[in-house]
N, C-alpha and C positions, 0 to 999 in steps of 0.2 A: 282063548285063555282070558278070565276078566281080569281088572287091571289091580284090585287088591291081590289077587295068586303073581300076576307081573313084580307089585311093588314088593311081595314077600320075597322072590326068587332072587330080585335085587340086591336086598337087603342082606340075605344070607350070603351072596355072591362078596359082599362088599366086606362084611366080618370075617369073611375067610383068609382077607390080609390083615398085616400089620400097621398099626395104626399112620405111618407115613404114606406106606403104598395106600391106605383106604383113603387118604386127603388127595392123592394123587390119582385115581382113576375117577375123582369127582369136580379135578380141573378141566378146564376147558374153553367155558359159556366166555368169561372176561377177556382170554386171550383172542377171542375172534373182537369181540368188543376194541379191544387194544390197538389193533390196526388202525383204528382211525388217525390214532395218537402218532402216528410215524405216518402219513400220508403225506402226496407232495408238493400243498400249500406247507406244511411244518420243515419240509425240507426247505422250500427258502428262505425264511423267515429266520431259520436257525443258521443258516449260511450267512446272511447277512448283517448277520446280529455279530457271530464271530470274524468274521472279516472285518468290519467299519468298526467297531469298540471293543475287537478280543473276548477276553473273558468278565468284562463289566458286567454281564445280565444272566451271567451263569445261575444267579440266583432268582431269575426271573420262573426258570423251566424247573425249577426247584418246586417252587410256589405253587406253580401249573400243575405239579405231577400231583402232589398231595391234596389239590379240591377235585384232580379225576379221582382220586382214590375212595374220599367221602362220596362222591354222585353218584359213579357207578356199582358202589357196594347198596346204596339205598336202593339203585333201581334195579338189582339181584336181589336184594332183600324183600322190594316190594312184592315183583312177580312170585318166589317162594313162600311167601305169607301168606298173599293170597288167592295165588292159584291161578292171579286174572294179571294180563299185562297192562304197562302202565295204558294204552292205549283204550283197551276194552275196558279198563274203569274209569276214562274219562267219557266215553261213548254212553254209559249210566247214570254221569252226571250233565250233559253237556243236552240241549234242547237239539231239533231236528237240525234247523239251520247252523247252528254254534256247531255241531258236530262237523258239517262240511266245511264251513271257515275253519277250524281250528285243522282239519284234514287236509284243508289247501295251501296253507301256513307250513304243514310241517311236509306233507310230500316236497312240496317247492324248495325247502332248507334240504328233503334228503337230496334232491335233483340236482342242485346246484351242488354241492358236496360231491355229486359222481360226477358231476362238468368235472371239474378237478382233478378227481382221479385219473378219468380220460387221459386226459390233456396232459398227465406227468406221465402216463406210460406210455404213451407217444411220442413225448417228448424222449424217453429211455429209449426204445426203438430206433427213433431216429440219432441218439447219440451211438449206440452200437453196431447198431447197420448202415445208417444213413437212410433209414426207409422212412417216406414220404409223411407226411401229420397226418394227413388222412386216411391213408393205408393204416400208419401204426395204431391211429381210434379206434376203424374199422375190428385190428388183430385182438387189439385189447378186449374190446365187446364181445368176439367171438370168444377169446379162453374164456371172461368171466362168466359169460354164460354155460360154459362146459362148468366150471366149478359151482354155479348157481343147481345147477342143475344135479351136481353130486348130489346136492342139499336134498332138494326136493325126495330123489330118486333111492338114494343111499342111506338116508338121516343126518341127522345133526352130526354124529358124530363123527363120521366121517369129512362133513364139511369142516371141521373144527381141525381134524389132522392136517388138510388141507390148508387150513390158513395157517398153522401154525408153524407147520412147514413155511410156510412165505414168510412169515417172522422171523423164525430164523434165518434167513436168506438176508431181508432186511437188513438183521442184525447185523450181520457177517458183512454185506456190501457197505452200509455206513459207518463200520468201528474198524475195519482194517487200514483206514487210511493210520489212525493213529500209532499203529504199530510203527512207522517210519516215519513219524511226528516227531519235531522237538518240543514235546511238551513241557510247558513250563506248570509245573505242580502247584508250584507256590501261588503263581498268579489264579491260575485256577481257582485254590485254598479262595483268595482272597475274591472271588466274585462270588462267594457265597453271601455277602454283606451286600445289603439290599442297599444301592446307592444308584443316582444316575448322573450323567456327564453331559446335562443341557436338554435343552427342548428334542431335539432327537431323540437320545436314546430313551424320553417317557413316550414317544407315539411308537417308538416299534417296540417299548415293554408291554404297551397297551395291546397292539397287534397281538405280541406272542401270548398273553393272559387272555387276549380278549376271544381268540380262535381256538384258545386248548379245548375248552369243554363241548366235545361234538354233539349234538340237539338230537341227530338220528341216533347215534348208538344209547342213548339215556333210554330214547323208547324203547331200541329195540332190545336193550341188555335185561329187563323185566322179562321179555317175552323167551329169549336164552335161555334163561337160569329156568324158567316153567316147564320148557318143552323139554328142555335136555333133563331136569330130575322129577319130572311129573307134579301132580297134583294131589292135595287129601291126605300128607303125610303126619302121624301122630307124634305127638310133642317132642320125644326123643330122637327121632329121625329127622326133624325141622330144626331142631339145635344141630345137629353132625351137619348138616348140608348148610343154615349159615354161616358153621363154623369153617367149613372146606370154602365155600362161596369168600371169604375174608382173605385165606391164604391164596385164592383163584384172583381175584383182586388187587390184591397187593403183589403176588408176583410179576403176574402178566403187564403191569404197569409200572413198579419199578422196572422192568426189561424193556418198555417203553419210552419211559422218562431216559432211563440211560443212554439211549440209542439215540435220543432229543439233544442230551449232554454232549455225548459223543459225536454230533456232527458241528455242536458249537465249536466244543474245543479244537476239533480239526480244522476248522475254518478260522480260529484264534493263532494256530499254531502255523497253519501252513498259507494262510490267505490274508494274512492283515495287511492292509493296506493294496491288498490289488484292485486295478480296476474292473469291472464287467460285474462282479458278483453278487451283483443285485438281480440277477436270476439265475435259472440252473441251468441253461447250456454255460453263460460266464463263468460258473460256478467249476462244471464240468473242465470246462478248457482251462482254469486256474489252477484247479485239480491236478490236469495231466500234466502241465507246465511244471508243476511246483512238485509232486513224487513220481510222476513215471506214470505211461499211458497203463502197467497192469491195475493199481488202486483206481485209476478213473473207469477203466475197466467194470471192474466191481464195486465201484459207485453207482454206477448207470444200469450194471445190474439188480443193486437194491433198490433202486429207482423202480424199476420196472416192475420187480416184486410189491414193491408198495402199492403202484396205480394197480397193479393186478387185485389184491390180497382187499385193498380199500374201498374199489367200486363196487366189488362185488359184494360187501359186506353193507354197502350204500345201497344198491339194490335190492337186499333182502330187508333191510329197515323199511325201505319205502313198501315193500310189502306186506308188512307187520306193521306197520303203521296203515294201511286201510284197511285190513281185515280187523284192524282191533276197531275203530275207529266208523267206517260204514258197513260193517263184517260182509263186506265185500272182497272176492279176490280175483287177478288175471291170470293167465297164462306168463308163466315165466320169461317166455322169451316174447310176448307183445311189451312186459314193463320193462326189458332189458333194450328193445331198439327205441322206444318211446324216452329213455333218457340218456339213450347214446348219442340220438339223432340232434340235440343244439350243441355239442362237441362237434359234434362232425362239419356242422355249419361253421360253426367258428376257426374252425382249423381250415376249413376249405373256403372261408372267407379273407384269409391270412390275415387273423386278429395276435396282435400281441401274443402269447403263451403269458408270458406272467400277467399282465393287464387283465388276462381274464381269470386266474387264479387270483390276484385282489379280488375282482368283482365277486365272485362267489364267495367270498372270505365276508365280503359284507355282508350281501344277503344272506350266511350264516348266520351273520352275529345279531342279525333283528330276529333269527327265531331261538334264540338259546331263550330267552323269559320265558318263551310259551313252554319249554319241556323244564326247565329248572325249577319254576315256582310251584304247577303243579305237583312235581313230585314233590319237593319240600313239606307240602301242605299233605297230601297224601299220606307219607310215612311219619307225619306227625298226628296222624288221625285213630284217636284211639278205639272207635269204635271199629276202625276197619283190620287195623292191624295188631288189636289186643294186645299181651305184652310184650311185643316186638316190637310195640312205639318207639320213636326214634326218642332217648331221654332230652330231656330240658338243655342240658352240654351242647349235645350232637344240633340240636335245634337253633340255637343261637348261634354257633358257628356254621352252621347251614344257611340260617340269612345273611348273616356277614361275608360268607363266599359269593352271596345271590347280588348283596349288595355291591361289588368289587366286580364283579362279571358285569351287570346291565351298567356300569359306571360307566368303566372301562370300556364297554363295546358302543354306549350311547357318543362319549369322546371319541371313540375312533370313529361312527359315523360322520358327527360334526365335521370332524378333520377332516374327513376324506370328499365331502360334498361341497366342502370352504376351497376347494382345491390345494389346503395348505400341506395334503401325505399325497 
């Protein structure tokens, strides 16, 4: 069947609902994207932020959630425009050598970003069973490669039920604690006002601002929205799908962002001032202490959905990012043990757990410029994306975020190499 008889079939398929249900069987791409946003470097960060200063920086993850919502709509809007992800259009501008640098720049950002993941659902494992770091990396590798491998084997869109299902799991493990919260509303209310309380709470507002914007899911969110609604779509069908892409966007990241809110405020409410909770086993055991071992329960289960739902969503970017990039590709399960395998060393090194979720948090934040400004410039490129250019508005507060992002992650390098975070 060629792919304009496909695109028509589609198309017919999609008019035959109602204009809600037709915005809703064209969600999806963002929600796998989203996962990054709930991953379990943000889970300590957010725990520690409502523990040590309450609800002061509520309005930190505010601020967060609305420059993912501009990035990742550009880099859905990019790949839908024009058919190429953001990777394979840098691959067109970028010389032979620039193409493997800027490829070892960002594989290395999405590597360390699955360190992470690893290591937080390992970490969950071992809070539920008591099973070993290295066993629970090892278990974690193996699901996500069963769910990598839906992808490949199934399509997209089953990989996308898939995580979405873990989202919701997420959801449900990080938001139930507040159900038997004493939440204080008010105080809440009032960390919406952008203030801070001393040199601390600016280096961990830094941290939380300066890790929201994940580097792999920018690339891979282009190549998302490509595969899951095809290529070559005529002017009116390219309007409906940036228009569902928007709603795709903004839901699946406000349910994000909330879920970000949602474990500050628990840890405002039910953890201030404890000790340990500057990582998430303390986290965990303040947890059970303070409501009852069933919500640590189900913390440690959203935990584990996350390192699941995250790596594996880490592992497919770094594969979208070298096919676009040296349109080269592996075997699923060689790039699957190939960035399981320094988790596994570090866990069976018996390094820190959170020590090494800072370290990856850094080496994050030296590759957000490389995917941020290219796209900027990109969706401001009229020749490439015709009247879909991003307007003069969207552009100036897109540098203004770019600005606020390398500021922020340049300071938090400083700090962190000054030994003073």
């Amino acid at each position: 069947m060629s792919n304009t008889l496909v695109e028509r079939n589609r198309e017919l398929a999609e008019r035959s609902h109602g204009p809600v249900r037709r915005i809703v069987t064209l969600l999806g791409p963002a929600f796998v994207a989203a996962v990054a946003y709930v991953d379990p470097g943000n889970v300590a960060a957010n725990l520690t932020a409502g523990a040590e200063y309450g609800y002061l920086l509520v309005w930190v993850l505010v601020v967060s959630n609305l420059m993912a919502v501009l990035i990742q709509y550009s880099s859905a809007k990019l790949g839908l425009v024009t058919g190429r992800s953001m990777p394979e259009l840098l691959r067109t501008r970028l010389p032979r050598r620039g193409r493997i640098a800027y490829w070892a720049q960002a594989e290395l950002v999405a590597a360390m970003t699955d360190l992470a993941e690893v290591i937080g659902g390992a970490l969950a494992l071992y809070l539920l069973f008591d099973v070993p770091l290295v066993l629970g990396g090892l278990i974690v590798g193996g699901v996500s490669l069963i769910l990598l491998l839906v992808q490949s084997r199934r399509g997209q869109r089953h990989f996308e039920f898939v995580i979405m299902g873990l989202l919701a799991v997420i959801s449900v493990g990080f938001v139930a604690g507040l159900v038997v919260s004493d939440l204080d509303w008010g105080g809440a209310a009032g960390g919406l006002v952008p203030r801070f309380d001393g040199a601390p709470t600016v280096l961990l507002a830094a941290s939380m601002l300066g890790a929201t914007v994940m580097p792999h899911v920018i690339y891979l969110h282009s190549s998302l929205s490509r595969d899951r609604h095809g290529v070559g779509h005529d002017e009116p069908r390219l309007r409906r799908l940036l228009h569902a892409t928007k709603w795709d966007v903004a839901v699946s990241l406000v349910i994000a962002g909330s879920v970000n809110i949602a474990m500050l405020l628990l840890a405002a409410a039910s953890l201030r001032g404890v000790s340990g909770t500057d990582s998430i086993e303390g986290a965990h055991a303040a947890i059970e202490n303070a409501l009852g071992p069933v919500i640590a329960a189900v913390f440690a289960v959203g935990l584990l959905a996350s390192g699941l739902a995250s790596t594996s969503v880490g592992c497919y970017a770094g594969a979208a990012i070298m096919g676009g990039l040296l349109h080269r590709r592996i075997p699923v399960w060689v790039r699957r043990s190939v960035t399981l395998i320094p988790a596994l060393v570090l866990l069976g090194a018996g390094a820190d757990p959170t020590w090494a979720l800072v370290i990856s948090q850094v080496v994050l934040s030296l590759g957000i410029p490389f995917a941020v400004i290219p796209l900027v410039r990109l969706t401001s490129d009229r020749a490439l994306m015709g009247e879909h250019v991003s307007s003069r508005a969207t552009q100036v507060v897109a540098w203004a975020v770019i600005a606020l992002i390398v500021t922020l992650n340049a300071a938090l390098l400083v700090l962190t190499f000054s030994g003073r975070i």
